[in-house]
ZAVEX-771501 format. One record per residue (C-alpha): residue in three letters; z, x negated, y negated; residue number from 1; chain. Coordinates in nm, 4 decimals. Each point is the difference from the previous one (the first is absolute). Layout:
# ZAVEX-771501
[ala; [Z; X; Y]; NUM; A]
...
# end
This chain:
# ZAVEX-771501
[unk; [6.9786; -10.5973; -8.7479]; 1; A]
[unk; [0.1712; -0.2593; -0.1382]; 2; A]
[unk; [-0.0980; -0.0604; -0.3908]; 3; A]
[unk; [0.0148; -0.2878; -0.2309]; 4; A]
[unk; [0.2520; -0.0035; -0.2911]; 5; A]
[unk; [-0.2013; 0.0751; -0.3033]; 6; A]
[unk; [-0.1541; 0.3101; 0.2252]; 7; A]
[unk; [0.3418; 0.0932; 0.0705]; 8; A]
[unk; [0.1026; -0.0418; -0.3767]; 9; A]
[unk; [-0.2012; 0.3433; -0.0269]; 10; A]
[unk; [-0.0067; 0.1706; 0.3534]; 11; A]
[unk; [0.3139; -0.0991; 0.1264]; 12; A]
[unk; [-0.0299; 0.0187; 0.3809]; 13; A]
[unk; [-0.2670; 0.2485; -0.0484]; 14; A]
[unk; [0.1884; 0.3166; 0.0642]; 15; A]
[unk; [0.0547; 0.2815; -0.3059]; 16; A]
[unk; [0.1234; 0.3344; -0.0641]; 17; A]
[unk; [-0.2277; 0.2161; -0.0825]; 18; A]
[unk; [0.1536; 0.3481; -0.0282]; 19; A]
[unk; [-0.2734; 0.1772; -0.2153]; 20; A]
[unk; [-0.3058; -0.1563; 0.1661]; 21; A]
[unk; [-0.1407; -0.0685; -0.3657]; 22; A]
[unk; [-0.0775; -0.3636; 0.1383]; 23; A]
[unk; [0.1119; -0.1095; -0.3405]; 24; A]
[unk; [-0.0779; -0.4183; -0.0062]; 25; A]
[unk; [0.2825; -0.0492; -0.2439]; 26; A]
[unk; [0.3537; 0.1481; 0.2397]; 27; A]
[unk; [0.1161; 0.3296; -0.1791]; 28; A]
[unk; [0.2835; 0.0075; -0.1532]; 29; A]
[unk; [0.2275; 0.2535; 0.1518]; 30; A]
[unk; [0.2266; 0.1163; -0.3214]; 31; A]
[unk; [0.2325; 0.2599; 0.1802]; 32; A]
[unk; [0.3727; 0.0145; 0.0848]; 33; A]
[unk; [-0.0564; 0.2119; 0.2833]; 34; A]
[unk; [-0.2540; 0.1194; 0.2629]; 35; A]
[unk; [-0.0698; 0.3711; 0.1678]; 36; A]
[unk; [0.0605; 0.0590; 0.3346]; 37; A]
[unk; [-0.2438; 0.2031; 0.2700]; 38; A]
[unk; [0.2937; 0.1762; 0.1259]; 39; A]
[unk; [0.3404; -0.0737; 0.1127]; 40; A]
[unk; [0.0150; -0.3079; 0.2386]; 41; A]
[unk; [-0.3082; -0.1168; -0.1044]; 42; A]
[unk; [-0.0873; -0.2774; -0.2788]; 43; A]
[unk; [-0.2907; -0.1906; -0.1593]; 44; A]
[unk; [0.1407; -0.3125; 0.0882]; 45; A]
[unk; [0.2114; 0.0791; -0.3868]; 46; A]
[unk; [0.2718; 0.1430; -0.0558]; 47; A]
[unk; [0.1017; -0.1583; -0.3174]; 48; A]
[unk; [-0.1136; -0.2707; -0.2386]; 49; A]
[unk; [0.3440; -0.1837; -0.0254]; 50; A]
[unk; [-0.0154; -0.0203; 0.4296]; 51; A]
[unk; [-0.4294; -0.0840; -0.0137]; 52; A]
[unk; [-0.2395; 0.0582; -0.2361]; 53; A]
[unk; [-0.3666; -0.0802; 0.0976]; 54; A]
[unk; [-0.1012; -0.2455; -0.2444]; 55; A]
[unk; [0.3266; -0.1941; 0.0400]; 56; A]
[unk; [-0.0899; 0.0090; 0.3787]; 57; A]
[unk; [-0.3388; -0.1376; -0.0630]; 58; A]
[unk; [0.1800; -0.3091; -0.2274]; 59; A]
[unk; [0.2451; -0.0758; 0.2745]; 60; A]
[unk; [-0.3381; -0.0039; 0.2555]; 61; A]
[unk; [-0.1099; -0.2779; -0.2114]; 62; A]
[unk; [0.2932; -0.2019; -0.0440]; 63; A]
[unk; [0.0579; 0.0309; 0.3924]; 64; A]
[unk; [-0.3518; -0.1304; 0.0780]; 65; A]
[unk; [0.0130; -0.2595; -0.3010]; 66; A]
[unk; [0.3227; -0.1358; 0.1884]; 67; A]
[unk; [-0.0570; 0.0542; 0.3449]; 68; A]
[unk; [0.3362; 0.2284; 0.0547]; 69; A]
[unk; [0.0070; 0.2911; 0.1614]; 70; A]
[unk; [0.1310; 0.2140; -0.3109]; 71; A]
[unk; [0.0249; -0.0674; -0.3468]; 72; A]
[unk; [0.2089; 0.2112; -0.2488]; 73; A]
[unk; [-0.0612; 0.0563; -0.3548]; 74; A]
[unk; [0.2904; 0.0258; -0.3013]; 75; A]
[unk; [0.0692; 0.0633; -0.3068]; 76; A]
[unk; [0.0678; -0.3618; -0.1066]; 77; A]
[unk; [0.0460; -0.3075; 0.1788]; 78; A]
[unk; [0.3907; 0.0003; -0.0282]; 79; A]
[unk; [-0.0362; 0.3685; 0.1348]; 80; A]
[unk; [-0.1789; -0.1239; 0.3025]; 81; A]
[unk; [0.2735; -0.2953; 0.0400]; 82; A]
[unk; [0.3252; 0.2354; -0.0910]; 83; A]
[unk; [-0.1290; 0.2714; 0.2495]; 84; A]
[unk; [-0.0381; -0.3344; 0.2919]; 85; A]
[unk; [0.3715; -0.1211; -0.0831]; 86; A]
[unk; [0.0673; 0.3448; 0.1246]; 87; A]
[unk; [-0.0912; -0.0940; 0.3959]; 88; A]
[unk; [0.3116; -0.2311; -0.0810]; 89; A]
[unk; [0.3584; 0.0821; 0.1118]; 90; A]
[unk; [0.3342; -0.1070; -0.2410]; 91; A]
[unk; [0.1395; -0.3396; 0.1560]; 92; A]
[unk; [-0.3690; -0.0890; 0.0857]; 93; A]
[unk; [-0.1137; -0.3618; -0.1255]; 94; A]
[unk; [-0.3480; -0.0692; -0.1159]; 95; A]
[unk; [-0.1077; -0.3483; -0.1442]; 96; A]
[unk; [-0.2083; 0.0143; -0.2693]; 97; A]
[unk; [-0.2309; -0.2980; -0.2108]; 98; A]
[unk; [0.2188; -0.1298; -0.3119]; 99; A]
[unk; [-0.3268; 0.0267; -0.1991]; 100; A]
[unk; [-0.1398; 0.3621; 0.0325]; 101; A]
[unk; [-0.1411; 0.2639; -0.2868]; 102; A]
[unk; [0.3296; 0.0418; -0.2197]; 103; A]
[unk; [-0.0471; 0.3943; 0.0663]; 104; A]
[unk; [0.0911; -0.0980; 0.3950]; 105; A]
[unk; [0.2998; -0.1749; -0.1293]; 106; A]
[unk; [0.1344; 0.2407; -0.1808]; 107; A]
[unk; [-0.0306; 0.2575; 0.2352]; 108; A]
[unk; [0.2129; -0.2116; 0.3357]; 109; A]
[unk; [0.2428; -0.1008; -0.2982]; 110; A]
[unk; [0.0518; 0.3478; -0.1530]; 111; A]
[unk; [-0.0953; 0.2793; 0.2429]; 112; A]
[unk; [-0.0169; -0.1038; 0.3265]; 113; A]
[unk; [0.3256; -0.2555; -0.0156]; 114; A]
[unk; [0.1709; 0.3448; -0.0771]; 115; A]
[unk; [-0.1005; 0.1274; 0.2989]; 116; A]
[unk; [0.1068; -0.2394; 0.2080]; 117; A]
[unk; [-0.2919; -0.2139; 0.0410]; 118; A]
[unk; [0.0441; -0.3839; -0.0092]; 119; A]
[unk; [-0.2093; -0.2638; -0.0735]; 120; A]
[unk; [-0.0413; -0.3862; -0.0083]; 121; A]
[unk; [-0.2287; -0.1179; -0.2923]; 122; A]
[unk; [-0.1222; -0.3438; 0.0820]; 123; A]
[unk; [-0.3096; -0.1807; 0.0154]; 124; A]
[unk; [-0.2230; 0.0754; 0.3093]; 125; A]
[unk; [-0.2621; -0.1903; -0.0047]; 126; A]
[unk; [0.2320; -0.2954; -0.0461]; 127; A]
[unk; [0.2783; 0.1170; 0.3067]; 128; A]
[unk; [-0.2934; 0.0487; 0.2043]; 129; A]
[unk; [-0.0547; -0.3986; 0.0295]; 130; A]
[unk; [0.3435; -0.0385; 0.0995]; 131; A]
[unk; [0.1578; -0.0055; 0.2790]; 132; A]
[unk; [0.4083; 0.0607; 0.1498]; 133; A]
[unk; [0.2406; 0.0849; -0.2854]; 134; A]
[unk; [-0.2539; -0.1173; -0.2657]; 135; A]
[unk; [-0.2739; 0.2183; 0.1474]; 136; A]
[unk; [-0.0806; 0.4115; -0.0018]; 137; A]
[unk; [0.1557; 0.0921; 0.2831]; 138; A]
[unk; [0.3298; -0.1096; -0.1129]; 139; A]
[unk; [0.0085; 0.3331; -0.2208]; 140; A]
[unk; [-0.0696; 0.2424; 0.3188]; 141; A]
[unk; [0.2831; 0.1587; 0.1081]; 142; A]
[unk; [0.0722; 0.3350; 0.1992]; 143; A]
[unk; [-0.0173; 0.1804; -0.2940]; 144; A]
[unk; [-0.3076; -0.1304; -0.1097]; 145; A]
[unk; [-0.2908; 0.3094; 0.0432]; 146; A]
[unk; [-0.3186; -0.1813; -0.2393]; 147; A]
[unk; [-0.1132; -0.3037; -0.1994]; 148; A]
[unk; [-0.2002; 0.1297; -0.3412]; 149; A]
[unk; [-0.2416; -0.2609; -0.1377]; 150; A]
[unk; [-0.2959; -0.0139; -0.2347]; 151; A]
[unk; [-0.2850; -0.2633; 0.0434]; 152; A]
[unk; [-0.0692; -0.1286; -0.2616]; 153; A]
[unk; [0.3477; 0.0468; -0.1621]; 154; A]
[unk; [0.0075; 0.1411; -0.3643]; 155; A]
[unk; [-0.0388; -0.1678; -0.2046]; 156; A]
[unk; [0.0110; -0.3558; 0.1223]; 157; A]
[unk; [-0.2231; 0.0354; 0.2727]; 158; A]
[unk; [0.1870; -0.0937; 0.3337]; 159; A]
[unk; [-0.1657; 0.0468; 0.2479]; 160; A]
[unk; [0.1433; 0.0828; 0.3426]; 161; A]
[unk; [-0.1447; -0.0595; 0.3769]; 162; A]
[unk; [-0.0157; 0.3737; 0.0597]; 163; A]
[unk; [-0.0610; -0.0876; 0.4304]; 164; A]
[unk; [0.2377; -0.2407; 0.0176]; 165; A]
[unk; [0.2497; 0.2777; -0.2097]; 166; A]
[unk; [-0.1118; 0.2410; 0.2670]; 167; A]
[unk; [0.0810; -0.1818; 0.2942]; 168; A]
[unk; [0.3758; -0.0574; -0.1399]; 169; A]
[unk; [0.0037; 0.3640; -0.0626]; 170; A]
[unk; [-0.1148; 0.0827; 0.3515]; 171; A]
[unk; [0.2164; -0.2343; 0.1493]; 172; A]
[unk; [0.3072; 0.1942; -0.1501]; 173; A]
[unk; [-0.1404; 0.3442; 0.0152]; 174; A]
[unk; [-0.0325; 0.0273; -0.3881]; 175; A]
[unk; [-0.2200; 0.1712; -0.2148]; 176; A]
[unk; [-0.2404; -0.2200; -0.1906]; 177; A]
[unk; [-0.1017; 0.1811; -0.3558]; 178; A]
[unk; [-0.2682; -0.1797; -0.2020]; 179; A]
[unk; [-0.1238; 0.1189; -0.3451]; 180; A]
[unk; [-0.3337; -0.1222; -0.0210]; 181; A]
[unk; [-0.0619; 0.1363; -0.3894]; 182; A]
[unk; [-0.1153; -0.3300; -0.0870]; 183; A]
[unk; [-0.2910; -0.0624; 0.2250]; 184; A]
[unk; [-0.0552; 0.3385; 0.0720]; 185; A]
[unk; [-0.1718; 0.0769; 0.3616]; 186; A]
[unk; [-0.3118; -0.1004; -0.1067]; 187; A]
[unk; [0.1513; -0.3434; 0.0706]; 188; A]
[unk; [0.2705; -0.0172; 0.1977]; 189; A]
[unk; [0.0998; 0.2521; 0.2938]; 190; A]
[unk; [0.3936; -0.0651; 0.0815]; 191; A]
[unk; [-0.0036; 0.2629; 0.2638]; 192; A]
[unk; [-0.2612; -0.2243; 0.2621]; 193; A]
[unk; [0.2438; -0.2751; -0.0917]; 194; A]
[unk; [0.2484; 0.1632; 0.1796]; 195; A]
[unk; [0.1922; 0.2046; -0.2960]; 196; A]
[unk; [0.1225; 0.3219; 0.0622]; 197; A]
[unk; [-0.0165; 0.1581; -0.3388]; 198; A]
[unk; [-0.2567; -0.0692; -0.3051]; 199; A]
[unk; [0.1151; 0.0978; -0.3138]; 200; A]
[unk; [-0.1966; 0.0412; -0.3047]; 201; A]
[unk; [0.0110; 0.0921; -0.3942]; 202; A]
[unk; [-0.3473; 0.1980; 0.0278]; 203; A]
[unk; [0.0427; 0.0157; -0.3715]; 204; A]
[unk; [-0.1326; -0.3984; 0.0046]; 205; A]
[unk; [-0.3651; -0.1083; 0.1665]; 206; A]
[unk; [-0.0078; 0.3314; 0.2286]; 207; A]
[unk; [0.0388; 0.2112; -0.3241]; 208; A]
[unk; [-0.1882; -0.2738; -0.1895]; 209; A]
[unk; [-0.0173; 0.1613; -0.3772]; 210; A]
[unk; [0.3097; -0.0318; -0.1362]; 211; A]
[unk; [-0.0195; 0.3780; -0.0189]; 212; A]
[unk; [0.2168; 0.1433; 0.2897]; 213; A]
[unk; [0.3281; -0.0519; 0.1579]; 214; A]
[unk; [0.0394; 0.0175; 0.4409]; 215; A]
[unk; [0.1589; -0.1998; 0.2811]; 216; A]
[unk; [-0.0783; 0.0149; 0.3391]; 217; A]
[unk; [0.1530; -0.0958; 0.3412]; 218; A]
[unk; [-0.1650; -0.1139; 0.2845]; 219; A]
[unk; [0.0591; -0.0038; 0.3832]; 220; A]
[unk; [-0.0950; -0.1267; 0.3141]; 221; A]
[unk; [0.1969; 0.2169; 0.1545]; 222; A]
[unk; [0.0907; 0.3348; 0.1361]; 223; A]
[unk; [0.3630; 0.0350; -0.0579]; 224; A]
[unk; [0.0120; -0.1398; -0.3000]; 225; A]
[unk; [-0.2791; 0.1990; -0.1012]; 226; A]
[unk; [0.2316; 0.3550; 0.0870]; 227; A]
[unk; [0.3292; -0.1508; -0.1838]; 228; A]
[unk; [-0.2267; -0.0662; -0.3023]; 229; A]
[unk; [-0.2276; 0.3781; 0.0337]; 230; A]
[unk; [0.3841; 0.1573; 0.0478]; 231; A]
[unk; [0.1147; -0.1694; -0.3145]; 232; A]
[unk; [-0.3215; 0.1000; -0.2434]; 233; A]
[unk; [0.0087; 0.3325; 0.0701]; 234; A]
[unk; [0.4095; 0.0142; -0.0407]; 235; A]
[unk; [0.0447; -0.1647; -0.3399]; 236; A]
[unk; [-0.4122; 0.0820; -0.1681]; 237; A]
[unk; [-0.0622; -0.3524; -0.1226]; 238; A]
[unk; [-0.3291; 0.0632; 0.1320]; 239; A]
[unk; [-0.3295; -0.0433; -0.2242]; 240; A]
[unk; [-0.1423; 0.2724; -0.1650]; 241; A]
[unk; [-0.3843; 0.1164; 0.0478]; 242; A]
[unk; [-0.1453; -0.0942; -0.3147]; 243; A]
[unk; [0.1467; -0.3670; -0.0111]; 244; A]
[unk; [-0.0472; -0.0203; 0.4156]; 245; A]
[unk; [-0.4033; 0.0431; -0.1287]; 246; A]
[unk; [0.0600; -0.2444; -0.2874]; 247; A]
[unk; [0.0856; -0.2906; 0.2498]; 248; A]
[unk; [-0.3047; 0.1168; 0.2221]; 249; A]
[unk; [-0.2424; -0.0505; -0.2599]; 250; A]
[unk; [0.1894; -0.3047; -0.0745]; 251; A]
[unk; [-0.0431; -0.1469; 0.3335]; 252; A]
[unk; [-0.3268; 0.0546; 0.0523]; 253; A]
[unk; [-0.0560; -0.3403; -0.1962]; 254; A]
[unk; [0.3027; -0.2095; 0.0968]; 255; A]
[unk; [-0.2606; -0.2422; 0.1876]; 256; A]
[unk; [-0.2107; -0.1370; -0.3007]; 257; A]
[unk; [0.2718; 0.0343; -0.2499]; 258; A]
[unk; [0.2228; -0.2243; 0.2164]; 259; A]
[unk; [-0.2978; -0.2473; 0.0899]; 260; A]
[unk; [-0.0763; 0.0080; -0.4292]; 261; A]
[unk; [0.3695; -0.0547; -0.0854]; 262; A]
[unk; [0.0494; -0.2439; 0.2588]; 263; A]
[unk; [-0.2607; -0.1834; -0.1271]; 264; A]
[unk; [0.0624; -0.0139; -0.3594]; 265; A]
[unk; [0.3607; -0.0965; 0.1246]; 266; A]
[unk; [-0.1041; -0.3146; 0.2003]; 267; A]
[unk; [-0.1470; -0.0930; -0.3359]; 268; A]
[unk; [0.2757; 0.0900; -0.2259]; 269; A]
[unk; [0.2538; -0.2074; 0.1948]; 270; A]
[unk; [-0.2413; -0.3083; -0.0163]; 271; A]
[unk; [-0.0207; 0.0073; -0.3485]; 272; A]
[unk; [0.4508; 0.0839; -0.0241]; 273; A]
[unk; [0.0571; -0.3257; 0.2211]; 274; A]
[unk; [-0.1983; -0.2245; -0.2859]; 275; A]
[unk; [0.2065; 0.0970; -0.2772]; 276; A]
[unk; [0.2472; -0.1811; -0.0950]; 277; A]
[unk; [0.2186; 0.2579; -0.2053]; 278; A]
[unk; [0.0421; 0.1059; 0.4119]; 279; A]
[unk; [0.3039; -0.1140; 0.1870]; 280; A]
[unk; [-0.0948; 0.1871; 0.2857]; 281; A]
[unk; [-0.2307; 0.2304; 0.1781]; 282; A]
[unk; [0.1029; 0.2528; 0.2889]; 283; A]
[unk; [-0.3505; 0.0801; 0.2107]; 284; A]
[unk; [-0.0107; 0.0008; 0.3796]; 285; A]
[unk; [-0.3496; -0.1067; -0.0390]; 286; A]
[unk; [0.0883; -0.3369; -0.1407]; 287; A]
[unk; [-0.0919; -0.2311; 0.3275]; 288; A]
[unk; [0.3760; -0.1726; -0.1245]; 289; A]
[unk; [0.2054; 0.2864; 0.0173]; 290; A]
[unk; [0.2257; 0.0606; 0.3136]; 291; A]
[unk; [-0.1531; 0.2969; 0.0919]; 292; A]
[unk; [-0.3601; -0.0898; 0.0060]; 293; A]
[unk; [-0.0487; -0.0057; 0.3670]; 294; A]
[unk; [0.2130; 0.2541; 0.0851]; 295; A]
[unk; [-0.2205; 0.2324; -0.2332]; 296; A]
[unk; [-0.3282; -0.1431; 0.1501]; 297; A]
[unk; [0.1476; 0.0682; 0.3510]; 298; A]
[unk; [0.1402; 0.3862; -0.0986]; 299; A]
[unk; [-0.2256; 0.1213; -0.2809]; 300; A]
[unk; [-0.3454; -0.0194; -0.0893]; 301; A]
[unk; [0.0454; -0.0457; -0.3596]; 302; A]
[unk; [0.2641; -0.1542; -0.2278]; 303; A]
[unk; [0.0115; 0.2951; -0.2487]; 304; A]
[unk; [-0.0062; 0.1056; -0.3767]; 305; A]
[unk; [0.2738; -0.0894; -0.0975]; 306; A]
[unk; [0.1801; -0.3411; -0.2286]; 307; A]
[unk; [0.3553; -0.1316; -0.0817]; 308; A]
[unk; [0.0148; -0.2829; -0.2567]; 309; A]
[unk; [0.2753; -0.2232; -0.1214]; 310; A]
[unk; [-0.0981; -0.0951; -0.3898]; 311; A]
[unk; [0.2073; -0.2526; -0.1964]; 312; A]
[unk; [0.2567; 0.1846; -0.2213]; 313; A]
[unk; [0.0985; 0.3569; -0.0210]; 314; A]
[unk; [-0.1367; 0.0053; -0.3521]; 315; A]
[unk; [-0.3397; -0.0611; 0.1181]; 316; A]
[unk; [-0.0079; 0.2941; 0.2640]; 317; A]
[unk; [0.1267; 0.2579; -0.2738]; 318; A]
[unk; [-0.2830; -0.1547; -0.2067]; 319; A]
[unk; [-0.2478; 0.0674; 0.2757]; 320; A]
[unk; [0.1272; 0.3277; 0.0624]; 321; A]
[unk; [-0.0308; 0.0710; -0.3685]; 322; A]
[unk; [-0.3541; -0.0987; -0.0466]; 323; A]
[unk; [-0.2410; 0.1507; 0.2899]; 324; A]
[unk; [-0.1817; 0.2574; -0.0967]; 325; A]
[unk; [-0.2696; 0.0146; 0.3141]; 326; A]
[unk; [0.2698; -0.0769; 0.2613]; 327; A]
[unk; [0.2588; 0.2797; -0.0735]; 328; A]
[unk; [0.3687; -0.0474; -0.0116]; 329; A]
[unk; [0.1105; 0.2417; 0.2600]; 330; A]
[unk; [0.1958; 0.0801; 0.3233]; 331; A]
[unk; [-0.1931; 0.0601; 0.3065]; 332; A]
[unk; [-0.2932; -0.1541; 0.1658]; 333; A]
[unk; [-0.2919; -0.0114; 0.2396]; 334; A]
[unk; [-0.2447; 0.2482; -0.2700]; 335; A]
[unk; [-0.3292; -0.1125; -0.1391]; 336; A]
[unk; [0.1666; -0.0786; -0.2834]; 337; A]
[unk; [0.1893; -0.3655; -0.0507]; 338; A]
[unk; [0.3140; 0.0539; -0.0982]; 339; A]
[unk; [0.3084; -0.2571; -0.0410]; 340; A]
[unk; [0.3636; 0.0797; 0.0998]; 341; A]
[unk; [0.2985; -0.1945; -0.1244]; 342; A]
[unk; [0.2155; 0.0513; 0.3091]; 343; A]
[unk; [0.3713; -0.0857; -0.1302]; 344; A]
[unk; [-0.0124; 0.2726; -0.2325]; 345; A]
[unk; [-0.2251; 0.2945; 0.1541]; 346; A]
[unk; [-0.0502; -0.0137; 0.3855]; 347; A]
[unk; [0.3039; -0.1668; 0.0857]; 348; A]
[unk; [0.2267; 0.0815; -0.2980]; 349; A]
[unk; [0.2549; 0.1794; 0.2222]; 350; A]
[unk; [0.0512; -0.3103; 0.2557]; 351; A]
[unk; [0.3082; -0.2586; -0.0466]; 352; A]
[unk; [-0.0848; -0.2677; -0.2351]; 353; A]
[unk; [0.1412; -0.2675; 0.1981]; 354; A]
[unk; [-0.2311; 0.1867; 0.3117]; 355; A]
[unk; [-0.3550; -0.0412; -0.2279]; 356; A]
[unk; [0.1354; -0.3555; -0.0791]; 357; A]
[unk; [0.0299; -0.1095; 0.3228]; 358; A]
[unk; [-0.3515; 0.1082; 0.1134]; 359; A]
[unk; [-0.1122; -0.1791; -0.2945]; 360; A]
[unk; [-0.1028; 0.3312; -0.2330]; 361; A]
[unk; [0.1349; -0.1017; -0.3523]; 362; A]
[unk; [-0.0949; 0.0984; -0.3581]; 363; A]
[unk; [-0.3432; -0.2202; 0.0378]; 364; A]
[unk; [-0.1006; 0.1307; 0.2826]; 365; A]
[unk; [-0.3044; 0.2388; -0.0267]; 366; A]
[unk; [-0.2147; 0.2006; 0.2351]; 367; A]
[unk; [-0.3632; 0.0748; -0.0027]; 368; A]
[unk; [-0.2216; 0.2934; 0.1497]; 369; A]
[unk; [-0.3331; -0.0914; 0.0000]; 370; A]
[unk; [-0.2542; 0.2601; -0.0405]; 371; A]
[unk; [-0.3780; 0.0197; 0.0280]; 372; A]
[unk; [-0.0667; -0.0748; -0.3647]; 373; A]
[unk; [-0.2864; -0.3353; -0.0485]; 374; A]
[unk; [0.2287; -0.2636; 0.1009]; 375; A]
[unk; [-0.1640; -0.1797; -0.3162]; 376; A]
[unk; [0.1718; 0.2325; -0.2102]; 377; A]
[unk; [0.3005; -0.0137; 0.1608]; 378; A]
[unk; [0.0460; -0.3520; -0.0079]; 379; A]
[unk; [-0.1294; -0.0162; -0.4169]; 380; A]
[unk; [0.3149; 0.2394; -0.0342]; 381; A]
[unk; [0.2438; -0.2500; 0.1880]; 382; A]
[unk; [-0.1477; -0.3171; -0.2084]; 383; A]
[unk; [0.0604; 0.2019; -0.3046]; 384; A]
[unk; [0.3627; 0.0886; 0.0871]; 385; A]
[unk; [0.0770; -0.3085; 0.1152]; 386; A]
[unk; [-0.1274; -0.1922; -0.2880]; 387; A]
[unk; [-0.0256; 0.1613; -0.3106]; 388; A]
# end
């Protein structure tokens, strides 16, 4: 049986472990390193908590079913779950990657996997993708090339990329297309039916959903990825332990209405960003203006949680920044709670300043989370650091 996505949000595709037939509602939480065997050549299904651990298991059920891949895995961060997928990579191989991604990604091709050999092409997808001959996508692909890396929407200025018409230039070459879909989470978008090969995700974001745990998760469609990626966990442990494994569980189980509730107070937020006139600029794939409206209305079934803004003068974002008290001043997003990031100095402080300048992130730049506070409220705390 086939279930809806809020249904899935706590049941997953239905299927649990239950290995003390308690029929506990809430999934146990399976704190042990290591499992007893029957006798020699024979197993529980667990050997040892860093290969499988039950309640980690029953996570990576739900994030399978929530994507539609055939396996999801569960880490220890989200730059655990992307360092452990550079590892399917060879030195000399050539993967081209979104100029605006989470600074975390950028540091990691620039500082660990350049060292091993791994090269990359930082430019702006959705953009190439238009083009076509020398000015176009394809005009990066080359025999070394093995994957294109791309996040949609971009942080944080919200590109947003034609993830079918990505996977048919990936197909056509026999790449790998890898699509972090953090920002819309799959309770909007599912890259994997449009045609990806690999979902990546900072579970620590909407899937987590409480500011209160760290995870990252891969997702596949298929099987030998799936192996590479089970081969890898188990060898280097960046898996994610029991009792966190349960905290994104429990945080799951309500992705659906806080995503519809944040959404919502989003769609309003924005409205009330594009009248002000301290505002150069806002960044929101929901805005029926912005270049990737349709693309998102064809691909996603929401536009997200999450704001860039351009204000005036630098002075004037530090003043923001210094003032809310309700929003919080903070790194991270998609929690209940609404916080605001300044990008060029936390989630991107390690990438090239000439890089953040030419995607447009500069020191009055700022990025909002929107949580599931009374929009009301929220916007009375914007008015008053805006104004006063």
């Amino acid at each position: 049986m086939e279930y809806g996505i809020s249904t899935k949000c706590l049941y997953g595709d239905g299927r649990r472990v239950d290995t003390d037939g308690s029929g506990a509602v809430s999934f146990p939480i399976y704190q042990t390193a290591t499992f007893a065997h029957p006798a020699v050549g024979e197993s529980t299904g667990y050997d040892y908590s860093r290969l499988q651990n039950p309640t980690r298991e029953q996570l990576e059920r739900v994030v399978a079913s929530l994507e539609k891949g055939i396996d999801a895995l569960a880490f220890s961060s989200g730059m655990a779950a992307i360092t452990a997928l550079m590892e399917i990579f060879q030195p000399g191989d050539h993967i081209i990657t979104d100029c605006d991604l989470y600074g975390g990604s950028i540091r990691l091709f620039n500082n660990i996997s350049k060292k091993n050999g791994i090269l990359f092409n930082h430019v702006n997808c959705a953009q190439l993708l238009e083009g076509e001959g020398t000015d176009g996508l394809e005009a990066l692909i080359g025999e070394s090339t093995k994957a294109i890396f791309i996040e949609t929407p971009t942080n944080p200025m919200m590109n947003v990329t034609d993830i079918c018409k990505m996977a048919g230039i990936a197909k056509k070459h026999g790449l790998l297309l890898i699509v972090d879909n953090t920002f819309l989470s799959p309770y909007f978008q599912n890259p994997l039916e449009l045609g990806a090969d690999v979902v990546v995700h900072s579970g620590t974001k909407y899937l987590g959903g409480h500011n209160d745990t760290i995870a990252g998760f891969l997702v596949t469609s298929s099987g030998e990825i799936s192996e590479k990626l089970r081969f890898i966990i188990k060898t280097v442990g960046s898996g994610l332990a029991p009792f966190d494994s349960w905290l994104i569980l429990r945080g799951i189980k309500t992705l659906a209405i806080r995503m519809e509730k944040a959404e919502k107070n989003t769609r309003q937020i924005v409205e009330w960003l594009c009248e002000q006139k301290p505002i150069v600029k806002v960044y929101y794939p929901g805005i029926a203006e912005s270049p990737g409206y349709e693309i998102t209305k064809r691909q996603a079934r929401g536009f997200g949680c999450m704001v860039t803004f351009e204000v005036e003068t630098k002075e004037l974002a530090l003043s923001i920044l210094r003032k809310v008290r309700l929003i919080q001043f903070a790194e991270s997003l998609g929690g209940v709670e609404t916080l605001i990031t300044y990008p060029i100095t936390q989630t991107h402080a390690d990438v090239p300043k000439e890089t953040l300048a030419a995607n447009g992130v500069t020191d009055k730049v700022l990025r909002l989370s929107v949580g599931i506070e009374d929009v009301e409220d929220l916007i009375k705390e914007l008015e008053r650091v805006f104004y006063e």
